[in-house]
N, C-alpha and C positions, 0 to 999 in steps of 0.2 A: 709265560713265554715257553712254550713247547718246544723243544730239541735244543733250546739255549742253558747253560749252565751259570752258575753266579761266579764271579770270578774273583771280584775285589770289590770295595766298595772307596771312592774316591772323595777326598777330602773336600774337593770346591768343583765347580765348571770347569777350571783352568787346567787343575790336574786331570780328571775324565779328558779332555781336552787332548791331552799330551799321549795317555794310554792309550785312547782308542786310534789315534793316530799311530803311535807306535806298533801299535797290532795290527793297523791295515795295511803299514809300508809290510809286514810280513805276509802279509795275503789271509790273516783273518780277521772276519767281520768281527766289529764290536758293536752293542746295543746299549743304551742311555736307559738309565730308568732312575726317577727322583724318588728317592729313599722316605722323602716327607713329604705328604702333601700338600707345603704351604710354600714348597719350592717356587713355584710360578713365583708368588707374593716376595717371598726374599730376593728375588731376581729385580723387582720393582723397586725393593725399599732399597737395600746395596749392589743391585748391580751384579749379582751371581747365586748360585746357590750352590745348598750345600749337601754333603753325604748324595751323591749320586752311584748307585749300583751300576757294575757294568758285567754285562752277560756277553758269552761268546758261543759259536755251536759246542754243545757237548764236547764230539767226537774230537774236537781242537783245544780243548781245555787244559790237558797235561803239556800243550805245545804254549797257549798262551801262558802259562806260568812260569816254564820254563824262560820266553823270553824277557819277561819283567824281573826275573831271578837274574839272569843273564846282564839286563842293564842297571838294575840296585850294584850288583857287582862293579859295573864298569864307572859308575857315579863316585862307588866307595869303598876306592880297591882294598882298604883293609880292614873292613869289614866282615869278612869271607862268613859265612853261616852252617 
């Protein structure tokens, strides 16, 4: 994936799900990428899969972090890091 950076790597479909959505209400693109290649197949046997990588452009990658930083905070306010 040329000009996309790795961002995080998401625990099921549902979290990828949630993050890439949160990053596009901020106006950046996210990208899917199944971490294992037997995703498809897991998706068949339970119904989702698992370890999905998500990439975003480069140049937006200190901003997508920032807003995942931004909402762990707001999840778990006494948490601070």
């Amino acid at each position: 994936m040329e000009g996309w950076a790795f961002l995080m790597q998401a625990y099921d479909d549902l979290e990828a799900g949630i993050v890439c959505g949160l990053l596009e209400t901020a106006a950046i693109p996210a990208r899917r990428q199944e971490h294992d290649p037997l995703a498809g197949g897991m998706r068949v046997i339970t119904g989702q899969a698992y370890e999905i990588d998500i990439y975003v452009p480069a140049p937006l990658l200190p901003r997508a972090r920032a807003i995942l930083v931004e909402a762990e905070s707001r999840e778990n306010p006494g948490s601070e890091t």
